[in-house]
MARGU-920767 format. One record per residue (C-alpha): residue number from 1; residue in three letters; x, y, z. Coordinates in steps of 0.2 Angstrom, whole numbers. Example, Ala and Ser with C-alpha at 12.3 -4.5 7.8 and 13.67 -1.06 7.14 Angstrom:
2
(1, 'ALA', (62, -22, 39))
(2, 'SER', (68, -5, 36))
END
This chain:
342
(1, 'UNK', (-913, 151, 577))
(2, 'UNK', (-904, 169, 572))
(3, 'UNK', (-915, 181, 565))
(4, 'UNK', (-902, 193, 558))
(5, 'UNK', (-912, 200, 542))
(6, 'UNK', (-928, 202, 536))
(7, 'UNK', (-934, 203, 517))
(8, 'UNK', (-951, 215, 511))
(9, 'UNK', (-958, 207, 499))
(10, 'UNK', (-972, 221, 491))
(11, 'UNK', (-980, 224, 473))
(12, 'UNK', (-975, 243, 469))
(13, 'UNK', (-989, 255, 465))
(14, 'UNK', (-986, 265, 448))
(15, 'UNK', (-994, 282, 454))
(16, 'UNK', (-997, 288, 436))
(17, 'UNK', (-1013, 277, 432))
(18, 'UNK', (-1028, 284, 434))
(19, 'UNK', (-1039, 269, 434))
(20, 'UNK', (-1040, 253, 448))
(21, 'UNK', (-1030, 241, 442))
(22, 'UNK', (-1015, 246, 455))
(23, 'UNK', (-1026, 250, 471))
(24, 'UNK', (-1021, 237, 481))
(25, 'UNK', (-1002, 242, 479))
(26, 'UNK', (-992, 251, 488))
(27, 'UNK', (-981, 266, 487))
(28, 'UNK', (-963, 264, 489))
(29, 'UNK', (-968, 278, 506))
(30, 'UNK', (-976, 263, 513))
(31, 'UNK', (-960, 252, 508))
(32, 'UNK', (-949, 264, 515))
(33, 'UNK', (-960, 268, 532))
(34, 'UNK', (-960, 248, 533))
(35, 'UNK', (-940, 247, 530))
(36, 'UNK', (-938, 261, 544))
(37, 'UNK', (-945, 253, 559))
(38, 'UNK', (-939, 234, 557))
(39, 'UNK', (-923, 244, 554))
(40, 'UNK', (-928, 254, 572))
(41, 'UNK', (-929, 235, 579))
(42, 'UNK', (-912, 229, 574))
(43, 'UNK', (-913, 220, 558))
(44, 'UNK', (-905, 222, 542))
(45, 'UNK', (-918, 224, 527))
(46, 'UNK', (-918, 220, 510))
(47, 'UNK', (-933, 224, 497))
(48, 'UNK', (-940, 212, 486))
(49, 'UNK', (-953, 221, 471))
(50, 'UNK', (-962, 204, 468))
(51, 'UNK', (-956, 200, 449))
(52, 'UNK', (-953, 186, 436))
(53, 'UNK', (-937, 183, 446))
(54, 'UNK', (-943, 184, 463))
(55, 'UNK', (-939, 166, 468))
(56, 'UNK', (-920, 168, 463))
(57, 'UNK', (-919, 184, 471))
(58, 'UNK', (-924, 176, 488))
(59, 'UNK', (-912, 163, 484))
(60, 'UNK', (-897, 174, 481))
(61, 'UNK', (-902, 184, 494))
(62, 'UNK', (-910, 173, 508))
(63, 'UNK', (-919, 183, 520))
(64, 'UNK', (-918, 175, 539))
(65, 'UNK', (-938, 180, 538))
(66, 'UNK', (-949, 188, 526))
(67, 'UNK', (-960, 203, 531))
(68, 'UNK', (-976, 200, 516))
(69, 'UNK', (-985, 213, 511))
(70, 'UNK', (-987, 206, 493))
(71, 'UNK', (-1005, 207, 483))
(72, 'UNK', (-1002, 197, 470))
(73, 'UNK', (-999, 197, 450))
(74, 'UNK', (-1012, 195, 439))
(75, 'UNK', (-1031, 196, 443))
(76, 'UNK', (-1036, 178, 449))
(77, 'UNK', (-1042, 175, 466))
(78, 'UNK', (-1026, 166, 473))
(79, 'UNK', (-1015, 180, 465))
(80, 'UNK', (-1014, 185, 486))
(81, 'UNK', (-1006, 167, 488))
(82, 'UNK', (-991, 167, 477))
(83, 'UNK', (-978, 176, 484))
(84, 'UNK', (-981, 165, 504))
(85, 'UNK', (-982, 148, 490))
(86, 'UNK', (-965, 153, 486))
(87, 'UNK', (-957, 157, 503))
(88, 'UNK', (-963, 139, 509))
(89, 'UNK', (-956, 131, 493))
(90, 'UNK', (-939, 139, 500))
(91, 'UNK', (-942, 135, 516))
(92, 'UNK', (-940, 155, 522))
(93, 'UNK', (-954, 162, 537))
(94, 'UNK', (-962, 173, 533))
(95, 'UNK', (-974, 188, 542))
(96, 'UNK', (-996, 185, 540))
(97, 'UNK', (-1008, 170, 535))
(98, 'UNK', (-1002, 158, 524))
(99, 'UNK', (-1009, 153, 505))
(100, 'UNK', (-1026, 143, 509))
(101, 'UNK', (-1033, 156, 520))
(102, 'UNK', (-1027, 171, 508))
(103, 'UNK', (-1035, 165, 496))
(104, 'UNK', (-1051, 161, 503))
(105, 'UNK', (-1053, 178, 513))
(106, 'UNK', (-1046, 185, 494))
(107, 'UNK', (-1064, 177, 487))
(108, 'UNK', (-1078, 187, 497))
(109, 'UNK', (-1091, 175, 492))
(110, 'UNK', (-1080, 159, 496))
(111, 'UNK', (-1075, 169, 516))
(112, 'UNK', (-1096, 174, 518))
(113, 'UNK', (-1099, 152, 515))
(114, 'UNK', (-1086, 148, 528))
(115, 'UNK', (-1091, 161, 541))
(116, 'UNK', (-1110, 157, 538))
(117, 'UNK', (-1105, 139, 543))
(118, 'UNK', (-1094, 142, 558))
(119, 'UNK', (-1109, 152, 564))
(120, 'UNK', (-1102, 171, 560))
(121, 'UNK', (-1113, 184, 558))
(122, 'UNK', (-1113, 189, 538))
(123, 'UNK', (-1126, 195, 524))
(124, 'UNK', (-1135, 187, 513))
(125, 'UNK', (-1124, 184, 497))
(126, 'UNK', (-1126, 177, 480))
(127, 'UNK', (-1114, 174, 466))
(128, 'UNK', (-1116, 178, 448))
(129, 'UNK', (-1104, 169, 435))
(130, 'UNK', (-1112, 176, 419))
(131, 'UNK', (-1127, 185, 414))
(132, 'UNK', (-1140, 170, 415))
(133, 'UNK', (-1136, 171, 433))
(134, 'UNK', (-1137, 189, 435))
(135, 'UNK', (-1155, 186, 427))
(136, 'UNK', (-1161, 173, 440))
(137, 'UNK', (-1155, 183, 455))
(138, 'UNK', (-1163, 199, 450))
(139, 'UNK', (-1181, 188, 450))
(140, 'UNK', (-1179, 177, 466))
(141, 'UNK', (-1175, 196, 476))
(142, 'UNK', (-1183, 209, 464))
(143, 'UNK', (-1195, 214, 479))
(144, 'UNK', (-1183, 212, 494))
(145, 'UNK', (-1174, 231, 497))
(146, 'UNK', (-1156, 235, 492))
(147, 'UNK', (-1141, 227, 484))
(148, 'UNK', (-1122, 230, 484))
(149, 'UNK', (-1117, 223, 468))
(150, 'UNK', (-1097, 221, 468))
(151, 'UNK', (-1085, 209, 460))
(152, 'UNK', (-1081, 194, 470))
(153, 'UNK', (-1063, 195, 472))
(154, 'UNK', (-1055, 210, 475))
(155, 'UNK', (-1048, 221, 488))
(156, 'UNK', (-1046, 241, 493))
(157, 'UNK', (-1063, 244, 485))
(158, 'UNK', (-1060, 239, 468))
(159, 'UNK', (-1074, 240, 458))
(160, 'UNK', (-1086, 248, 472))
(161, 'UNK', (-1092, 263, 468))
(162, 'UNK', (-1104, 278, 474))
(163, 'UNK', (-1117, 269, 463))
(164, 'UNK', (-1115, 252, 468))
(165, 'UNK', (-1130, 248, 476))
(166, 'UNK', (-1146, 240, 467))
(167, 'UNK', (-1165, 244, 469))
(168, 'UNK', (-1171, 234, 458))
(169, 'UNK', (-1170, 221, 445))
(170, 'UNK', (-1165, 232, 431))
(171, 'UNK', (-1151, 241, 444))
(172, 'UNK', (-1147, 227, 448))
(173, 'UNK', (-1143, 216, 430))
(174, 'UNK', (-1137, 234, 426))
(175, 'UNK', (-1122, 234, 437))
(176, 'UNK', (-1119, 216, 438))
(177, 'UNK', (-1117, 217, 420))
(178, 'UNK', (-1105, 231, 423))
(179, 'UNK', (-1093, 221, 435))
(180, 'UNK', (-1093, 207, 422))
(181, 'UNK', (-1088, 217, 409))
(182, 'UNK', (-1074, 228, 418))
(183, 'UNK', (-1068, 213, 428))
(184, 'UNK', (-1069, 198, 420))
(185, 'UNK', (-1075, 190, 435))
(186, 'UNK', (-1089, 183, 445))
(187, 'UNK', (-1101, 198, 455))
(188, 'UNK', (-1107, 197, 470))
(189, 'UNK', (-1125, 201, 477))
(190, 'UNK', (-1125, 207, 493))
(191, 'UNK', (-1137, 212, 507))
(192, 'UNK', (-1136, 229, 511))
(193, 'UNK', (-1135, 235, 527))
(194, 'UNK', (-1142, 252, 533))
(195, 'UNK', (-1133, 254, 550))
(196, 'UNK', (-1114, 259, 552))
(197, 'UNK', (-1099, 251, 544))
(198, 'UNK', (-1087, 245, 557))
(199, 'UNK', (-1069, 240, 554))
(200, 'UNK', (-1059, 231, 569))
(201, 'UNK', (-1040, 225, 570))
(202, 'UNK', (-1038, 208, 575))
(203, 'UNK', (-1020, 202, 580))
(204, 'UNK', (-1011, 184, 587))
(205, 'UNK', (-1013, 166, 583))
(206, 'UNK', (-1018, 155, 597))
(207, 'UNK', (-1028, 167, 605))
(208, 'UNK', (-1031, 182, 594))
(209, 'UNK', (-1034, 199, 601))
(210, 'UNK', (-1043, 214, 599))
(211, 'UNK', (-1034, 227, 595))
(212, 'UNK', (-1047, 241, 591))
(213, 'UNK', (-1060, 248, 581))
(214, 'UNK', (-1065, 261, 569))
(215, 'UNK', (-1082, 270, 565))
(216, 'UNK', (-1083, 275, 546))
(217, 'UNK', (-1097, 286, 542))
(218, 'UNK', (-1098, 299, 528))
(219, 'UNK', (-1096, 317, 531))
(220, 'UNK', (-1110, 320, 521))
(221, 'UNK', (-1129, 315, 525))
(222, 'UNK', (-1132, 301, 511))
(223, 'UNK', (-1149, 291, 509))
(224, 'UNK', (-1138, 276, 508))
(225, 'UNK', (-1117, 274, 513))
(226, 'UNK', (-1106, 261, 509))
(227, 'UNK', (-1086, 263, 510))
(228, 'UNK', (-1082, 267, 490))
(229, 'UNK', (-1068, 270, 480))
(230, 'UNK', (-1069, 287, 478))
(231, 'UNK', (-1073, 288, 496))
(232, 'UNK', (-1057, 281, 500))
(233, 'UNK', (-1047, 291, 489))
(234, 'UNK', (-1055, 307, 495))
(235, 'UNK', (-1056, 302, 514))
(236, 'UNK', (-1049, 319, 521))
(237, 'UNK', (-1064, 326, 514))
(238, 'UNK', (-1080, 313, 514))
(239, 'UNK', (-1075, 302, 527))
(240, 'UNK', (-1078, 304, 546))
(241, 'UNK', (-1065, 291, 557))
(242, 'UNK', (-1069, 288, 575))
(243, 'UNK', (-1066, 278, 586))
(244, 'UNK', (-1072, 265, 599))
(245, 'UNK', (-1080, 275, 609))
(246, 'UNK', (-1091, 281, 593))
(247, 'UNK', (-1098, 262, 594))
(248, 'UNK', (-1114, 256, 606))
(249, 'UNK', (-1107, 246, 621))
(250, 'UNK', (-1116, 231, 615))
(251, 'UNK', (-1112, 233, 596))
(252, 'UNK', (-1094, 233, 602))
(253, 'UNK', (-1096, 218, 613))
(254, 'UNK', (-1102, 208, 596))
(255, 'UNK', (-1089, 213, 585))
(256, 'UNK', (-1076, 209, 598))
(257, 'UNK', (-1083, 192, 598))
(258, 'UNK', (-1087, 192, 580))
(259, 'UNK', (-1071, 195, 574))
(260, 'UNK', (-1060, 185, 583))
(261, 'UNK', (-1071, 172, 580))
(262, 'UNK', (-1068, 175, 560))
(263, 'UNK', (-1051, 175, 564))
(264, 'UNK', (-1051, 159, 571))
(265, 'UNK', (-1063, 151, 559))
(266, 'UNK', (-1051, 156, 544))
(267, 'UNK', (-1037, 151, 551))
(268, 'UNK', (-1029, 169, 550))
(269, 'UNK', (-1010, 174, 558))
(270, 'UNK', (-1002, 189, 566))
(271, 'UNK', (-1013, 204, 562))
(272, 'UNK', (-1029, 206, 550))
(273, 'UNK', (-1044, 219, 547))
(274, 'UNK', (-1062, 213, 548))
(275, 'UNK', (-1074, 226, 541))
(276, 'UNK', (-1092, 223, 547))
(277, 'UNK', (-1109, 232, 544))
(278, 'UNK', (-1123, 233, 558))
(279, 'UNK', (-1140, 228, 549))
(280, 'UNK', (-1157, 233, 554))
(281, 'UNK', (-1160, 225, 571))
(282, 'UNK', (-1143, 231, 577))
(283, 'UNK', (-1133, 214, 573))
(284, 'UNK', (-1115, 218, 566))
(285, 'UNK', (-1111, 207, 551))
(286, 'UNK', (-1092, 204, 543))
(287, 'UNK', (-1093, 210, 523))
(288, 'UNK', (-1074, 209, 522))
(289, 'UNK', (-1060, 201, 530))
(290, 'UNK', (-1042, 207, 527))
(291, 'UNK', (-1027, 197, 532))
(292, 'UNK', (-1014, 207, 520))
(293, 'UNK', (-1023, 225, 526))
(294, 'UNK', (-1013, 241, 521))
(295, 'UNK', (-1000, 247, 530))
(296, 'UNK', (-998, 267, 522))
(297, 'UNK', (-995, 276, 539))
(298, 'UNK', (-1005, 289, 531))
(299, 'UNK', (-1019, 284, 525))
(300, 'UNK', (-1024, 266, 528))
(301, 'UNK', (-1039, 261, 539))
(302, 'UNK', (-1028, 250, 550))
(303, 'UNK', (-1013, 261, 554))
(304, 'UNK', (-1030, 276, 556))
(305, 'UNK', (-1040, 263, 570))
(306, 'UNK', (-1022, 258, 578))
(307, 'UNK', (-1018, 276, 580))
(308, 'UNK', (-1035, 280, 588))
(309, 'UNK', (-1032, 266, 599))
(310, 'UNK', (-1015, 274, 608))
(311, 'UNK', (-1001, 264, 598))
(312, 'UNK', (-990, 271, 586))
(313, 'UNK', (-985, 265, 569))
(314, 'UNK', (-969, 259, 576))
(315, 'UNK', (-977, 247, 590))
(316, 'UNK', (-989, 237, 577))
(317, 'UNK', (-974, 234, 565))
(318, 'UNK', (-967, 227, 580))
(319, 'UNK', (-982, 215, 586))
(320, 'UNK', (-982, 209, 566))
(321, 'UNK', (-966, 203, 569))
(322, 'UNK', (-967, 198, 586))
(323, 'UNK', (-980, 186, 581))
(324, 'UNK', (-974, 178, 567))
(325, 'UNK', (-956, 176, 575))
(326, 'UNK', (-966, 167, 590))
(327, 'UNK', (-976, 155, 578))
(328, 'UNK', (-957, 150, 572))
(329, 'UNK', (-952, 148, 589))
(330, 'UNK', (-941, 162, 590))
(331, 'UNK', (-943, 177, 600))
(332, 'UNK', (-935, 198, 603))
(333, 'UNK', (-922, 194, 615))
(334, 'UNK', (-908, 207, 611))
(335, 'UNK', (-905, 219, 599))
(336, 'UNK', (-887, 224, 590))
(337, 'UNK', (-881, 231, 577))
(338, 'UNK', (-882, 215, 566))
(339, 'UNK', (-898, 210, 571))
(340, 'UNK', (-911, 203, 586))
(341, 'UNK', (-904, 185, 590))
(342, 'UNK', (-915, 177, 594))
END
């Protein structure tokens, strides 16, 4: 099997919107950082902006291998699955999970049911379709403490906000009704968590790894954090990152177990993120799990946590590929101008 050429496959980010609808996108920096170091290992690159025509594109074209960073057209909750449907309908391999565990881990109320079942630590969760359900969910918790109220299928903190948590049933119908509106799509009703939020890189197939892990904790004292949009997009100035070491031995010990297990249990491949929360009596709990995690080497949580852990944006590029290529049955074994052959 020659490897000689790699396609990225990405949704392009139009930088001159001011609301959510592109924030899981990416920048054509990202695109370019991305080109660069499978470029450094070898390959030749071709970008592919996911359009109408993206499927004769990759047939004109033909990548050896496919390097996915594509969210998706469209706002339904297998929009994360198109673009891997498409490279197994041309038979072309391509880098991360594959549809059926994108779009389950896409759906955060659909990944909480599966975890819950493989034994995974998680919150409580509900799922509101339409206002009736709001109505009974706000009277079967009204006296049981705070709620996150977010929609149930998006990523890079769409539709969480500063003011997203519920104390009560009229917060709560409030801002379920909000997502509803603004979304068009069911709203979760989640647990809130007081204790830290914990994000942890999880790599491999057959035996995942640990890669590390990241404390988020907000610059500011606040009666009640959780990781927002405008936190993200202001994170030089509200956000505090550290690392490991940040994290209780045995809180650590849990999430190393925790999310691997979630790894396994969703049938993920070559690199995700797993954001978790500790609750009340110390337990760390999985809120989201990541397996198209952003790859900006400025800004995104992963490349931040892999950083902090003593690898460089070059090496976890390279463990992407190196483990997808080894799930083909094709490994590194010399590099030349025209390519790895492999």
């Amino acid at each position: 099997m020659n490897i000689r050429s790699i396609g990225i496959v990405y949704n392009l980010k139009d930088k001159t919107r001011t609301d959510d609808l592109h924030e899981e996108y990416d920048e054509i920096e990202t695109i370019l950082a991305i080109k660069d170091e499978i470029e450094a290992l070898g390959f030749e690159v071709t970008l592919f902006d996911q359009k109408e025509d993206l499927a004769s594109e990759l047939i004109r074209k033909r990548p050896d291998m496919v390097f996915n960073i594509a969210e998706g057209i469209g706002h339904t909750r297998s929009r994360e699955s198109q673009v891997p449907c498409i490279l197994e309908s041309l038979d072309i391999p391509y880098t991360g999970s594959d549809p059926i565990a994108l779009g389950i881990t896409l759906d955060k109320y659909l990944t909480n049911v599966v975890l819950h079942q493989a034994g995974v630590p998680v919150p409580r969760a509900f799922s509101a379709g339409d206002r009736e359900d709001i109505s009974r969910i706000s009277q079967a918790i009204e006296k049981e403490g705070y709620w996150v109220i977010k929609p149930r299928w998006e990523g890079s903190s769409r539709g969480i906000f500063d003011d997203s948590i519920a104390s009560g049933p009229v917060e709560l119908v409030e801002k379920a009704s909000r997502i509803l509106g603004r979304y068009g799509q069911p709203v979760l009703v989640e647990e809130y968590m007081p204790g830290s939020e914990i994000t942890a890189a999880v790599s491999g197939n057959d035996v995942p790894e640990l890669l590390g892990m990241m404390k988020i904790s907000p610059r500011e004292n606040r009666d009640r954090f959780i990781y927002s949009i405008e936190q993200k997009r202001d994170w030089k100035k509200k956000i505090l990152y550290e690392g490991e070491d940040a994290v209780a031995a045995e809180v650590r010990r849990k999430i190393a177990e925790y999310a691997t297990a979630a790894f396994k249990a969703l049938s993920l491949r070559d690199i995700a993120r797993i954001d978790l929360r500790v609750d009340a009596l110390g337990i760390p709990r999985i809120i989201d799990v990541n397996p198209l995690p952003g790859l900006s080497p400025h800004y995104s949580d992963l490349v931040i946590m892999i950083r902090m852990a003593g690898r460089s944006y070059g090496e976890l590029i390279k463990r992407i590929v190196e483990e997808a290529l080894a799930r083909y049955g094709a490994r590194m074994t010399e590099v030349k101008r025209s390519g790895i052959v492999v």
